[in-house]
N, C-alpha and C positions, 0 to 999 in steps of 0.2 A: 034195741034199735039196730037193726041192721041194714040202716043205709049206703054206711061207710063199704061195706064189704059187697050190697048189690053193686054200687058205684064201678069197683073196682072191676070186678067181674063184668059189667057193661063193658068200660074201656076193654077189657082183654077180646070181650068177643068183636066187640068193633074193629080191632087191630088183626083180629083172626078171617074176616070178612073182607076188609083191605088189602092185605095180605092176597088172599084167595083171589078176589078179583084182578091182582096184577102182578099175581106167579107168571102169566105167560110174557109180560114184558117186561119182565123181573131186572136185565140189564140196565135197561133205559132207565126202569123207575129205581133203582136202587138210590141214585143221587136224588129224585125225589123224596124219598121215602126216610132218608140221610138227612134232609136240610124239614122235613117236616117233626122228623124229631126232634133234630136242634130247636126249634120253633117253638116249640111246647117244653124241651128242657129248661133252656134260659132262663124264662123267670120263676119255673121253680128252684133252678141254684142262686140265681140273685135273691130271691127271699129267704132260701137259705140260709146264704150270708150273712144278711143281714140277722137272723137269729141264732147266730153261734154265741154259748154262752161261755165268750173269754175268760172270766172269770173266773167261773164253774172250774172250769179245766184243770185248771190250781188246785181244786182241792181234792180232783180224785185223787194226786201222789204216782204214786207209782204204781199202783194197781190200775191206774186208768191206763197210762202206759202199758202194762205189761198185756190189759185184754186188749188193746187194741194190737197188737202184734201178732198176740195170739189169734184173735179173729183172723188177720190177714192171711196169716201164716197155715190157718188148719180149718178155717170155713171151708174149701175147694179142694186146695191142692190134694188133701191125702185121700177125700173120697174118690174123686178122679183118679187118683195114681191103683187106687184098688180094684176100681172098675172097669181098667183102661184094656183088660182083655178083652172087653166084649166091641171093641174096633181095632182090630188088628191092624188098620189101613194106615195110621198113625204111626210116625216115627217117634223113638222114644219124645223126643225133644217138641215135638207137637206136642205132645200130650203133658207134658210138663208147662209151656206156653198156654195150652188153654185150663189147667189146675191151677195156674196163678190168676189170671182174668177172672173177676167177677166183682165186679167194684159192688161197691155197697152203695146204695142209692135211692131215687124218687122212694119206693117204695117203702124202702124202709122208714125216710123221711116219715112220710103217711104213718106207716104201722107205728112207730115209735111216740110220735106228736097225738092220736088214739089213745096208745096203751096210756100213755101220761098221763090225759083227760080222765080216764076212764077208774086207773087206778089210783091217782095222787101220788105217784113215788115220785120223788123227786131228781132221785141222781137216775133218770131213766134217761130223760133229755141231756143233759152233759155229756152220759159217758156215749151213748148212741152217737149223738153229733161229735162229737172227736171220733169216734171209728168212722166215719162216714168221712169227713175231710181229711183222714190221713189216709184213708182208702182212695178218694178223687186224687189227691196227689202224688200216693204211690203209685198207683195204675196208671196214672196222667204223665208220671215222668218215665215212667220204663215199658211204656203200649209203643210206641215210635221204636227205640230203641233197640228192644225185643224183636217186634216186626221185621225189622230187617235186618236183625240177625238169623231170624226165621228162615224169610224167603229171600234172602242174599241180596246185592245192591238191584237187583230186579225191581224188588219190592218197594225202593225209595221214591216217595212221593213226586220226585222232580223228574222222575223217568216214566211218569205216566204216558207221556205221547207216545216215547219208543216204542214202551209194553201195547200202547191201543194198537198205533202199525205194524208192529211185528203182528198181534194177534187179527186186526185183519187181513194183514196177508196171509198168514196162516190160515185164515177161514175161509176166501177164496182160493187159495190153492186146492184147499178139500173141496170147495163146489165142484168147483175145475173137472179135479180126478170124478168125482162122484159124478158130474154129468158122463165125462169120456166112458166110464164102466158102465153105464148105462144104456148109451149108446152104443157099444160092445155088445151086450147082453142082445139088445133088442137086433144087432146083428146075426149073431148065433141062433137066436130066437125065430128068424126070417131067413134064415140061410143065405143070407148075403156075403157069409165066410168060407 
């Protein structure tokens, strides 16, 4: 039965169509498209939560520990840091910030709560859900942090108005010039010069 996987792929092409249809006012809709997320995340991490198996946790030891590190630690970063020639546009230090991003997540949730059904293992659900909630809270504590050491206090959440008015005046002063050369051109163009 593969419901579970046309599902999945449904969602992707529907997000691909969404997407598509509001590239052109990709600004504007960005905050939409931000809080439509949030909207449908939520109560997959509230249900989540609610099925994290404390217990469980206990008795992976320290092997459960040591994969979930691991995971964090070599799911992204090193393929990223290998492949990082083929964007040369990136500064080392970008490319190090987006090799650690890649939380572990919905998805996995899914794949994981699946494989478990499908196969009957049992420490499939425990060790998954501890890599998944030490991954939301690594990534959760050090995404701010990171950021604006990234893009410098620019980037700080509470300087969004400055950054909005600087960049709109930044963007009319380019209409600005872009009409004046305009009107230039079509002078030379008319011989009015």
């Amino acid at each position: 039965d593969d419901n579970g996987l046309i599902g999945i792929l449904a969602v992707f092409a529907a997000s691909l169509m969404f997407k598509r249809k509001t590239s052109d006012l990709q600004t504007r809709q960005a905050e939409v498209q931000g809080s439509i997320a949030r909207f449908f995340d939520l109560p997959v991490f509230v249900l989540f939560g609610a099925m994290l198996p404390w217990a469980k946790w206990g008795t992976l030891g320290w092997h459960g520990v040591l994969f979930v590190v691991l995971l964090l630690l070599f799911r992204r970063l090193p393929w990223w840091l290998l492949f990082r020639g083929f964007d040369r546009d990136l500064a080392r230090r970008e490319q190090w910030f987006i090799g650690w991003f890649g939380p572990v997540g919905v998805a996995a949730i899914y794949y994981t709560l699946l494989s478990a059904d499908r196969t009957g293992l049992d420490w499939l659900w425990p060790t998954t859900s501890l890599a998944i909630c030490v991954s939301i809270v690594a990534h959760g504590m050090t995404a701010t942090p990171l950021a604006r050491k990234l893009g410098g206090a620019d980037y700080a959440p509470w300087r969004k108005e400055e950054r909005e008015e600087r960049e709109r005046k930044e963007g009319k002063a380019r209409k600005e010039t872009d009409q004046r050369e305009n009107c230039e051109e079509r002078e030379v163009v008319n011989g009015e010069k």
